[in-house]
C-alpha positions in Angstrom: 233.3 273.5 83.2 231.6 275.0 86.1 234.1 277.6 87.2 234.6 278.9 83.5 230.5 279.3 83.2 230.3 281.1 86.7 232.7 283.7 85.8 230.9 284.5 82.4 228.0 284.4 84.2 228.7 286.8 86.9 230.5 289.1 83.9 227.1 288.8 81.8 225.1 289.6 84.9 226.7 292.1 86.6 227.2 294.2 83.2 224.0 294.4 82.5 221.9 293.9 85.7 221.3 297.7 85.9 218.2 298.7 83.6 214.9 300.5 84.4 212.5 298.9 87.0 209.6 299.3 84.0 209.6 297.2 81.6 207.2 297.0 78.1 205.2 293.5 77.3 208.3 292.8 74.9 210.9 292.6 78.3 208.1 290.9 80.3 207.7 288.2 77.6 211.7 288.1 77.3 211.9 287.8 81.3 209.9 284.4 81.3 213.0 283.0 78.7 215.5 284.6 81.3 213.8 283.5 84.9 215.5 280.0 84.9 219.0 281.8 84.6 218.2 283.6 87.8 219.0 280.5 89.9 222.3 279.9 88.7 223.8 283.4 89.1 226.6 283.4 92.3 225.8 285.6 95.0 228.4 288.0 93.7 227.0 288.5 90.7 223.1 289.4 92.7 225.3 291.6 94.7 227.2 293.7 91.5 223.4 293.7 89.9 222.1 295.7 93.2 224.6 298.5 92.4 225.5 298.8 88.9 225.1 302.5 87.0 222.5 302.4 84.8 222.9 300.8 81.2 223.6 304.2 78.3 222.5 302.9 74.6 226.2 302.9 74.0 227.1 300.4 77.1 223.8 298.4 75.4 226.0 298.2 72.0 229.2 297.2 73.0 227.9 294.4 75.5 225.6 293.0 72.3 228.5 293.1 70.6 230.9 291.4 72.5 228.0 288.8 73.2 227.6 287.9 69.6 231.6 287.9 68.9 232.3 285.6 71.6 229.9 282.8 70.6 230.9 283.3 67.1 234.3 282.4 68.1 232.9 279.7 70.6 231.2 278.4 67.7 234.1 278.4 65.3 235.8 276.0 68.0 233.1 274.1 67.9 232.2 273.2 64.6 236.3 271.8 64.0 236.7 270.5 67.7 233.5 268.8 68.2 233.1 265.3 67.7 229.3 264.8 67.7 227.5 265.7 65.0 224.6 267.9 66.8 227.3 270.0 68.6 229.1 270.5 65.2 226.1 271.9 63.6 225.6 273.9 66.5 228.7 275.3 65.9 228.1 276.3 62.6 224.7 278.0 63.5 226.2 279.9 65.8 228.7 281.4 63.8 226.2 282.5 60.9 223.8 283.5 62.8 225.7 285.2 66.0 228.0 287.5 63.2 224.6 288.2 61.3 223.4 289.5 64.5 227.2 290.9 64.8 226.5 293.2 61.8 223.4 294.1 62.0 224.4 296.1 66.0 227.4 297.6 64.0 225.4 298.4 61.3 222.6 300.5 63.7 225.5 301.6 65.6 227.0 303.6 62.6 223.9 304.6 61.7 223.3 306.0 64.8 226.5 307.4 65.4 226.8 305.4 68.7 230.3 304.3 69.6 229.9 301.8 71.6 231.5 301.9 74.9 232.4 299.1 77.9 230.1 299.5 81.1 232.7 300.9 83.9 234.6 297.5 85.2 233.5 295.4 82.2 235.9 292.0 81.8 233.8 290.6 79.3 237.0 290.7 76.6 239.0 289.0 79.4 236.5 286.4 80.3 235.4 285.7 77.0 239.4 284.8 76.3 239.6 282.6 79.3 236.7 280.6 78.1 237.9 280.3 74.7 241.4 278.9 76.7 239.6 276.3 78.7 237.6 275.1 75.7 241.0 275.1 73.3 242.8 273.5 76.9 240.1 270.4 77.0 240.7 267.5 74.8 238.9 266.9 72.1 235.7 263.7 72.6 232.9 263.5 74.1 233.6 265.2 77.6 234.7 268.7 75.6 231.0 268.5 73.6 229.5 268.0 77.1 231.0 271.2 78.4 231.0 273.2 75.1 226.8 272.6 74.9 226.7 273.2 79.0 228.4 276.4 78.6 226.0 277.5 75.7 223.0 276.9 78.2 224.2 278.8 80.6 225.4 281.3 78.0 222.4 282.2 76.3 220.1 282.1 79.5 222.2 285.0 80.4 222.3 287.0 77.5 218.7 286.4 77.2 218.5 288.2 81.0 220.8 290.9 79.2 218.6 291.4 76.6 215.4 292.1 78.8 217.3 294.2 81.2 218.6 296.1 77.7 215.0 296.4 76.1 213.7 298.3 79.1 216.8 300.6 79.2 217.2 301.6 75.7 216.6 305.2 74.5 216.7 304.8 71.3 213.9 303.4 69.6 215.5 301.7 66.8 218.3 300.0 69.0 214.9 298.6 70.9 213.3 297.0 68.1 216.6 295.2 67.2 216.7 293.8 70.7 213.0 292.3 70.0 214.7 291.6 66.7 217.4 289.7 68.4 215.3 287.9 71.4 213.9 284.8 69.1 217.2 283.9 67.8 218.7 283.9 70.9 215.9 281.7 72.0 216.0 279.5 69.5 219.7 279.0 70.4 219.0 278.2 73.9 216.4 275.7 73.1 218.2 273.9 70.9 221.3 273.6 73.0 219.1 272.3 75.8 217.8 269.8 73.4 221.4 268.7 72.6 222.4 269.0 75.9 219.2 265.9 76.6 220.4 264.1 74.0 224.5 263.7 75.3 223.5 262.8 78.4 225.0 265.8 80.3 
């Protein structure tokens, strides 16, 4: 669903396109997993990157967290609505592993006493609830797995650009290591749903 995946896209982007120019070995090893989404960003989105305020640990939180709830709900969707049985297990992972990463953000948060707060202009609620409308508006088979595991590429390529961008403007040290924390699993997501992705065909 290419119009669905731009917007998210350009909401991922935008939001977070703002950190420090220096970056430590962690965000330089996490911008080689995040170069490939470069090319598929629309022009506005490269344009909104250019002049976004900078990220605050508490714009860092609630974008993480929205991130992780959305593809815990995406993945909910998927693991009933998908038909084949890689996309189903998908699913599944995503959910476990997407609110585990879910609780361990609110979990720091407290600890931290961060409350976490939307970037000015943030639509990542809105677009997230679109998305979740096309998917629920598709019909069940093999053409809604197709889109499901395309827009899970394109998903996780993006938050894995978030995540760099993140790691090089956190403050707080602790919020920092649960990025590097965080940066494997999201790989790991993003190679497996290019594997699937091989395997349908799409």
């Amino acid at each position: 669903m290419p119009r669905s995946r731009t917007v998210a896209l350009f909401v991922l982007v935008s939001v977070a396109a703002c950190a420090k120019k220096e970056a430590s070995s962690d965000s330089a090893r996490l911008a080689d997993s995040a170069a490939a989404a470069s090319n598929m960003n629309p022009p506005a989105a490269t344009a909104a990157a250019d002049t976004a305020p900078a990220m605050t640990d508490a714009n860092i939180v609630f974008i993480l967290d929205q991130a992780n709830a959305a593809d815990s709900a995406r993945g909910t969707l998927a693991s009933s609505k998908g038909t084949n049985a890689d996309v189903k297990s998908f699913g599944k992972l995503m959910v476990g592993e997407h609110h585990a990463l879910r609780a361990q953000g609110q979990t720091l948060a407290k600890k931290l006493n961060v409350t976490p707060q939307a970037p000015a202009n943030d639509q990542s609620e809105t677009q997230a609830k679109q998305e979740m409308d096309s998917l629920n508006a598709l019909a069940k088979g093999a053409a809604w797995d197709k889109a499901y595991i395309a827009y899970e590429v394109g998903y996780h390529q993006a938050v894995m650009d978030i995540a760099t961008k993140a790691l090089a403007a956190a403050q707080n040290a602790e919020l920092k290591a649960l990025i590097q924390q965080a940066a494997p699993v999201i790989q790991k997501h993003l190679d497996r749903a290019k594997e699937i992705q091989g395997k349908l065909g799409a």
